[in-house]
C-alpha positions in Angstrom: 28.9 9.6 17.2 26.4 11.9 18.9 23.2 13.0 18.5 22.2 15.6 15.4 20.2 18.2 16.9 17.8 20.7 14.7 14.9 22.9 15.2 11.8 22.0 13.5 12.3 25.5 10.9 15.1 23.7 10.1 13.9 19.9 9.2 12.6 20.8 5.5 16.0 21.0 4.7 17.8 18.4 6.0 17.8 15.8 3.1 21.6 14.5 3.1 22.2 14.8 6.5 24.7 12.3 7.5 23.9 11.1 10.6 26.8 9.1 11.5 26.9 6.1 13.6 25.6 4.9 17.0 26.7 3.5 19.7 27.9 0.0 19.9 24.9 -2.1 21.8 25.5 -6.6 22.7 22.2 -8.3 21.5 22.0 -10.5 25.0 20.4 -14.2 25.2 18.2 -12.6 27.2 17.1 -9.8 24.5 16.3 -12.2 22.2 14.2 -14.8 24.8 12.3 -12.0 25.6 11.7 -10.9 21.8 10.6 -14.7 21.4 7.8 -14.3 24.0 6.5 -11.1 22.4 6.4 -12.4 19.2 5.5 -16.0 20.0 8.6 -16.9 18.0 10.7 -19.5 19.8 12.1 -21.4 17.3 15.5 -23.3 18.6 18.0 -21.2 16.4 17.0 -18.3 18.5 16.1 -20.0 21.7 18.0 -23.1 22.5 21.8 -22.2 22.7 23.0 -25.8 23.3 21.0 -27.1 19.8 22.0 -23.7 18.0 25.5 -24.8 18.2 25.1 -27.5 15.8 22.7 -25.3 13.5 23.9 -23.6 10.1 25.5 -20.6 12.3 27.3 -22.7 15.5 25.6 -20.3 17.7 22.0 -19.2 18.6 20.9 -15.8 16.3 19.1 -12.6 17.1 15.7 -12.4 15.4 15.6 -10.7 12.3 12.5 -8.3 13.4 14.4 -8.0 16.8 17.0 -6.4 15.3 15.0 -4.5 12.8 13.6 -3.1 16.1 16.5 -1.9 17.7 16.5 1.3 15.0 14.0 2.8 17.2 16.7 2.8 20.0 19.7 3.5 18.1 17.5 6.5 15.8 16.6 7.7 19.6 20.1 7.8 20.0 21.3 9.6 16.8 18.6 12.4 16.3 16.2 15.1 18.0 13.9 17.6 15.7 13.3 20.4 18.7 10.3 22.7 18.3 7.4 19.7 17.5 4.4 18.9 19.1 4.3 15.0 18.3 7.0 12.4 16.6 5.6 9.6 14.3 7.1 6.2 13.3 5.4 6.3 10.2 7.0 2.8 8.6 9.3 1.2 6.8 10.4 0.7 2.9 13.0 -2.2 1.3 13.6 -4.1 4.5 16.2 -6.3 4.1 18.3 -8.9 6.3 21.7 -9.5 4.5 23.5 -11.4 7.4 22.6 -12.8 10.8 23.2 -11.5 14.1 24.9 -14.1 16.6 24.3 -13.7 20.4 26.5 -11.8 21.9 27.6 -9.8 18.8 27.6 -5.9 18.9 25.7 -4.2 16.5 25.3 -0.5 15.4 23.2 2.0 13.1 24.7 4.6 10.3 21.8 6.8 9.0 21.5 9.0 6.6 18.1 11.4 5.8 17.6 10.5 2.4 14.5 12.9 1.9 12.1 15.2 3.3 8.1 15.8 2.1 5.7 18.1 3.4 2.8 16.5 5.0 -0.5 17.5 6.1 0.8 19.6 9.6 4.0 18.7 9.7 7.2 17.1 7.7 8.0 13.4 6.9 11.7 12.2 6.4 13.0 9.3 4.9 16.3 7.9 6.4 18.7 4.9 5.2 19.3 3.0 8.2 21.9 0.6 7.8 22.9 -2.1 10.9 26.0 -3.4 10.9 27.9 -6.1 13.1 31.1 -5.3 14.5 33.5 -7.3 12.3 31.2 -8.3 9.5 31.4 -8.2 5.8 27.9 -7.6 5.5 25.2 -5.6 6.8 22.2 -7.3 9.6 20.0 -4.4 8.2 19.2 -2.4 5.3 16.0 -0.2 5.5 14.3 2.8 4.9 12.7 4.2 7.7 9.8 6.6 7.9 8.9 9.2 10.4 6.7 12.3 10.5 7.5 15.2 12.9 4.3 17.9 14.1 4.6 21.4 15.1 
């Protein structure tokens, strides 16, 4: 764990940089209420601990897009380019959700920088992001995340 640090000169070749893991964070009751009111998405799995209990996982579940966007926080976390003018989240590729995310379960991100393409002004990487749960047999996550990087 830590965060990768490089300088800008040094991004073009950074393709198979393992990354490692972040830190463990708890997906709260209250991160996921307040992910329902952003996204207008309050269906009773999430929502409604007491009904949740007799749902398909005996427990109320993160969202799937809530936990896609905890990367952000965990990327934050795991990697600095030094020497840029601006940082893009350019997108996603292959998005998947393997397993569900119960409240109150910790959950962390292993990256890896898959590849890197010049781009009009700067450099674009693509990094496998996978989320696991602590104790689980599958992954919560499985992307490909997309982010440019400006000198």
């Amino acid at each position: 764990m830590g965060q990768t640090v490089i300088s800008y000169a040094e991004l073009a070749n950074a393709a198979g940089t393992d990354l490692g893991y972040s830190e463990w964070r708890t997906v709260t009751q209250e991160q996921v209420n307040t992910f329902a009111d952003a996204a207008d998405d309050h269906q009773w799995i999430h929502t409604d601990p007491e009904k949740a209990k007799d749902g398909p996982f005996g427990a109320p579940i993160a969202h799937g897009y809530l936990t896609l966007s905890l990367q952000i926080a965990f990327w934050t976390e795991m990697f600095e380019v030094e020497g840029v003018k601006t940082k893009v989240n350019y997108g996603l590729e292959k998005v998947r959700f393997p397993a569900p995310v119960p409240v109150g379960s910790n959950i962390r991100m292993k990256a890896t920088i898959a590849e890197v393409e010049e781009v009009k002004g700067g450099y674009q990487i693509a990094v496998d992001q996978t989320v696991e749960i602590e104790g689980g047999a599958k992954p919560v996550v499985v992307s490909r995340g997309l982010y440019r990087f400006y000198a």
